[in-house]
N, C-alpha and C positions, 0 to 999 in steps of 0.2 A: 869740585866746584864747576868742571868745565862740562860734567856731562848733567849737574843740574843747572842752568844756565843754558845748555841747550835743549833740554826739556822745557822748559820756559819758554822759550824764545819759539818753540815747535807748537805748545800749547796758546800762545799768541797770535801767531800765522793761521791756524786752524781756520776754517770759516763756519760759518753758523750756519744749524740744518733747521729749515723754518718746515716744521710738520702739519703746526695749522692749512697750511697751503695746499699741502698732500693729501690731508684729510677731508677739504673739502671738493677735490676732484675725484675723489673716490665716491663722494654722497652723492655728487650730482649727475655721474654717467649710470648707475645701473639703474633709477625710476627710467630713463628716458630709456634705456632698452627693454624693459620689461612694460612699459607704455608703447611701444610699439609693438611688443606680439601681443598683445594685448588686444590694440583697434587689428591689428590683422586678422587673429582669429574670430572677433566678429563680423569684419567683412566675409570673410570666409562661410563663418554660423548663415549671414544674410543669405549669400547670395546660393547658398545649396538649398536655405529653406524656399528660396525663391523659384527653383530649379524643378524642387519634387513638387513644389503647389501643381504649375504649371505641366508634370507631367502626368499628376492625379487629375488636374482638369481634363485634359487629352482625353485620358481613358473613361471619365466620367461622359463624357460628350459623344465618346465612341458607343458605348453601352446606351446611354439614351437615344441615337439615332439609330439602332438596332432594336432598341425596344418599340421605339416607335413604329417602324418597319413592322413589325411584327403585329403586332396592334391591327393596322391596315389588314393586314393582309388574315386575321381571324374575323373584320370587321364585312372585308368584302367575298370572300372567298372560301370554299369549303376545303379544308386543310388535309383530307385524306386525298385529295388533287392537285395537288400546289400550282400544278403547269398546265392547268386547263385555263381560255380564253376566255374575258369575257369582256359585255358590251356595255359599257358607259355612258349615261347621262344619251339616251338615247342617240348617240352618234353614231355615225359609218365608221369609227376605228375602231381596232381590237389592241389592248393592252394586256400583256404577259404582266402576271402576278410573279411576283420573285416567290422564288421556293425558300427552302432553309438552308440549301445548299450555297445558295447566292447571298443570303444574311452572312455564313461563315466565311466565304470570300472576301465580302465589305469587311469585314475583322480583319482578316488576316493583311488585308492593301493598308488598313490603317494604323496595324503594326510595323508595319514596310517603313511608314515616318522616320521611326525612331532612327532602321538601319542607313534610310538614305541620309538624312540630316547629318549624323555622326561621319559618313563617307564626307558629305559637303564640308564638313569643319575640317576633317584630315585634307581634302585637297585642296581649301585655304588656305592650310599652314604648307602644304609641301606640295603644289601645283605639278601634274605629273607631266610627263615630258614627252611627246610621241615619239617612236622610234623611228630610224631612218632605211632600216631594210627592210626587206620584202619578209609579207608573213609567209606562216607555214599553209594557209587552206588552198586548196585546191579550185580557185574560182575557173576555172574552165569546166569544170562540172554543172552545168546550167539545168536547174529539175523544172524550170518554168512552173513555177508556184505561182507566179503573180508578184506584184505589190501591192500590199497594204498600207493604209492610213489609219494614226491611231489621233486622236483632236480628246479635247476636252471644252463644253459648252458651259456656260451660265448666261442666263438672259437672251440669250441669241435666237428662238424662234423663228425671228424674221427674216435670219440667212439663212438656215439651213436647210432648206429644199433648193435655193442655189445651189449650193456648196455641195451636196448630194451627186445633183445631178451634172454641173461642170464633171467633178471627177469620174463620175461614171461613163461619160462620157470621151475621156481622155483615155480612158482605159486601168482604171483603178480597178483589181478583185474585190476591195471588200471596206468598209470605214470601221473602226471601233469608237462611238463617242462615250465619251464618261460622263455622264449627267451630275454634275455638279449642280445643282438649282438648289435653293433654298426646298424645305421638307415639303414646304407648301405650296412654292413655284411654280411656275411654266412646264410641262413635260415635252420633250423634244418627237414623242411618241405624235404626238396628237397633230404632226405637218410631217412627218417621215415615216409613215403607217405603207405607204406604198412601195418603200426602198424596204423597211423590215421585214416585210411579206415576204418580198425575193432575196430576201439573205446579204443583200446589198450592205445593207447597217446594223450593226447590232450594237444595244444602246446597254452601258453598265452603269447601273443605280450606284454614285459615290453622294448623293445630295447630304447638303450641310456638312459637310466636313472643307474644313480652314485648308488654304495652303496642300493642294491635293495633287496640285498636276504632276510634279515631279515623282511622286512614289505611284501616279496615275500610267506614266507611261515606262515607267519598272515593270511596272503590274503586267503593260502590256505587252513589253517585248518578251516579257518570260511564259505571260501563258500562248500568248499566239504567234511566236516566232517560227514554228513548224510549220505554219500555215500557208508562209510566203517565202519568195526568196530578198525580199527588201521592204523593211516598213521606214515611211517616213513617218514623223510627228509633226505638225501644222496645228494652228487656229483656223478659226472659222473664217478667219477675214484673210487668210493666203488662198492665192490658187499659185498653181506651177504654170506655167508656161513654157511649151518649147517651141523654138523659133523657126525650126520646119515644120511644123506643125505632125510632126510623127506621133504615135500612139507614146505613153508611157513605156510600153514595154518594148516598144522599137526602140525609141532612146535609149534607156537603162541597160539591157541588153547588147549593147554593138561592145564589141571587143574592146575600146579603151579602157573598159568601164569591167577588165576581167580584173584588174590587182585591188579594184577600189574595193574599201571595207565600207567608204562614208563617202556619202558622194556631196558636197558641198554644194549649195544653191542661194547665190546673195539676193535678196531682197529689193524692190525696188520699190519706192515706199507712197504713195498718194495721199496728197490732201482732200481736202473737202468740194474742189473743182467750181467755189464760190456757191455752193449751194447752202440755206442753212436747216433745212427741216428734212425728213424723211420724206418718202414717196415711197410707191408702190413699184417701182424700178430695180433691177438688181442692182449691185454695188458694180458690177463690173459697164453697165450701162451708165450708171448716174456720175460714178468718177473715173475719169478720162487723162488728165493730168497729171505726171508722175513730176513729183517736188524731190525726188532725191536719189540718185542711183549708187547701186550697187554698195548697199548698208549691210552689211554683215549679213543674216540670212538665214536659214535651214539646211535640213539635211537627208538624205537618201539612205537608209544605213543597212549593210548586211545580213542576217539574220543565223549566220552563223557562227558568231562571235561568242565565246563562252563566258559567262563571269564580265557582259559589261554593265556599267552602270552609267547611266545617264544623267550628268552632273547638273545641266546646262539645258535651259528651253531652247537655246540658241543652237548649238551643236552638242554633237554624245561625242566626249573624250575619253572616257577611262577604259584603258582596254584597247581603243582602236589606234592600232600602228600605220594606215595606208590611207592618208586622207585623197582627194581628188577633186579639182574642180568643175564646175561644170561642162569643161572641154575635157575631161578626162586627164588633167595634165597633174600629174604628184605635188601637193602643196602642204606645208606643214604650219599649222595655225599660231597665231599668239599663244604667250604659257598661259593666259586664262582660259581660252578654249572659246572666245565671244568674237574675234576678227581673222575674216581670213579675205586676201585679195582676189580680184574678180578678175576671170580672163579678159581680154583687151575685148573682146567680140564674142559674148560668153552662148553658146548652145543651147540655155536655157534661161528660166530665172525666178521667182516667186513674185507676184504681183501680191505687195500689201497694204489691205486699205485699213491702216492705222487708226485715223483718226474719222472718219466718215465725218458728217455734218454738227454742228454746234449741237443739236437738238439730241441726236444719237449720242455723240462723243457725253450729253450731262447726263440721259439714263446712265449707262456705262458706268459714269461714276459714281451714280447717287446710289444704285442697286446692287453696285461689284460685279465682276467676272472671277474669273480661273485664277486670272493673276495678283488683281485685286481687291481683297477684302476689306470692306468697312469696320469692321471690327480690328482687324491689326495694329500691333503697339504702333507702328510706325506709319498708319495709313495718312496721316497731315501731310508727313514729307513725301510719302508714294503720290497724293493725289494733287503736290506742288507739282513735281516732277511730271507728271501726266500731261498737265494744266500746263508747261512750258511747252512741253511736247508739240501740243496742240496749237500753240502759238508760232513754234519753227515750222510747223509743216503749211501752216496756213495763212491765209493775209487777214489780220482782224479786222472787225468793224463793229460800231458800237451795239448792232443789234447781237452777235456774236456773246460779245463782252457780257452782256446783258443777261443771256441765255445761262452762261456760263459761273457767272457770278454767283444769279438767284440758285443756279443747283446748289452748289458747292461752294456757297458762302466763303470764299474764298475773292480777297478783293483783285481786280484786274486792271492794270493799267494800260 
């Protein structure tokens, strides 16, 4: 009795197992896990098919402005010659036909995209770090090469016989411009016919192609790095400036300047000096007024660096361990590779005319440069961004506002 009785009294005590309850948290967590890989791998599905359109278009836009090239050049030119001269539209210039050697060039630079882009995303995610000791090259080895300038143009005609001649006259060996212009554009040949002549410029066909400058001036340090002992990269609208007025290669040259790999040059940046239309005047004549000193800048860069690559319009970081200011003094930049400080009383400097005149500043935008393409997903916010630009560096007025407006439909207050 006493051990049924406590069976009893055990089955009494028990508590009750409610399964219902069990069974409905089992039904309701696996949809919601399998509902999420689910939208995942269609974000996934999307944004790859998004990925290959975009690099099918690439190649598609490559091949057609090669076809087109080609075209031209069976249209104007007898093909068993490709490098013979000839005379256009009865004018005083002579214009170099691209050969087929210069078509497979353009391919191969507009391959380069793809390498540098992927470079650009890895040194987004892991920003590389310059080194803090001295390299291994031998910069007391001086071959006197010269320096070179390598620029990339769109729309700019109206600078460049400035821009030509300033450098040539500062003591630059040699410019390389990248002709970026639309297929049908402006030719920079047809106002620099007198600097091609003398080997002064030599101008390479990249027109119509998007987003070009950075795999432009890859292109350039790798094929014409032999040629000099330092190329810089500039816009049409820098000049250098140095404050003894010494030649370039006096400057670059003097011994501070034996450890540097990258010689750092801040920017000193001009408005529009109240003026709002173009003139026949150079930019270094018409704008006088410097609105902002010592803004990050350019660069002077070695030509014997192996394996660098050129991240940055602003400065070339990857690769170079020995930066240097314009005094010659060892300076190590931001991890972005976009600021670096100016000496107190700096040796040199880049004069740049940013934003030129209302009337200049709305071509610019309405027709695109190097930097900016009208076609870009994101050209609204690029041409917000411009449009502030041109506001900090300038004092508005409503004719300005005006000018500005009607380009770029864009309201201004």
């Amino acid at each position: 009795m006493e051990e049924i009785s406590g069976f009893v009294l055990i089955k009494k005590n028990a508590k009750k197992i409610h399964f219902s309850r069990n069974k409905k948290k089992t039904k309701s967590k696996y949809p919601k896990f399998i509902l999420f890989i689910l939208c995942l791998l269609i974000i996934l599905l999307i944004s790859s098919s998004i990925i290959i359109y975009m690099l099918l278009e690439r190649l598609n836009n490559i091949s057609n402005n090669s076809n087109n090239n080609m075209n031209n050049i069976n249209k104007n030119n007898n093909m068993n010659n490709p490098n013979n001269y000839i005379n256009k539209n009865n004018n005083n210039y002579n214009i170099t036909i691209q050969s087929h050697s210069n078509i497979e060039e353009k391919l191969n630079l507009s391959f380069k995209f793809f390498e540098i882009y992927s470079v650009l995303f890895e040194t987004m995610r892991n920003p590389p770090k310059p080194s803090s000791g001295i390299t291994n090259h031998n910069y007391n080895i001086k071959e006197n090469k010269g320096i070179g300038i390598c620029s990339i143009c769109k729309n700019e005609n109206l600078y460049l016989k400035e821009y030509a001649t300033y450098y040539q006259k500062l003591g630059i060996k040699k410019i390389i411009i990248y002709d970026n212009n639309d297929i049908d554009g402006e030719k920079p040949e047809e106002v620099l016919q007198n600097f091609i002549k003398t080997n002064f410029v030599e101008i390479i066909d990249i027109r119509g192609f998007r987003s070009a400058q950075l795999p432009s001036y890859n292109h350039c340090y790798e094929k014409y790095r032999n040629q000099f002992d330092y190329i810089s990269f500039l816009d049409i609208d820098e000049f250098i400036v140095i404050q003894s007025n010494k030649s370039i290669n006096d400057y670059v040259y003097d011994v501070k300047f034996d450890k540097c790999e990258s010689i750092l040059l801040n920017w000193v940046m001009y408005g529009d000096s109240d003026l709002v239309k173009y003139d026949n005047r150079t930019m270094i004549e018409r704008f006088t007024k410097p609105v902002e000193k010592w803004n990050r800048g350019k660069s002077i860069v070695r030509t014997n660096i192996d394996n660098l690559i050129i991240i940055s319009t602003i400065i070339v970081g990857v690769n170079v361990n020995y930066f240097c200011d314009s005094n010659g003094n060892k300076i190590i930049p931001n991890k972005n590779y976009l600021d670096f400080t100016a000496p107190k009383e700096p040796e040199s400097y880049i004069k740049h005319f940013y934003t030129k005149t209302a009337e200049e500043f709305c071509n610019k935008i309405k027709n695109g440069d190097a930097h900016f393409n009208k076609n870009h997903p994101k050209s609204k916010i690029i041409l917000q961004n411009r449009i502030q630009n041109f506001m900090k560096f300038n004092k508005m007025t409503r004719e300005k506002r005006d000018i500005i407006r009607n380009c770029s439909g864009v309201r201004i207050f």
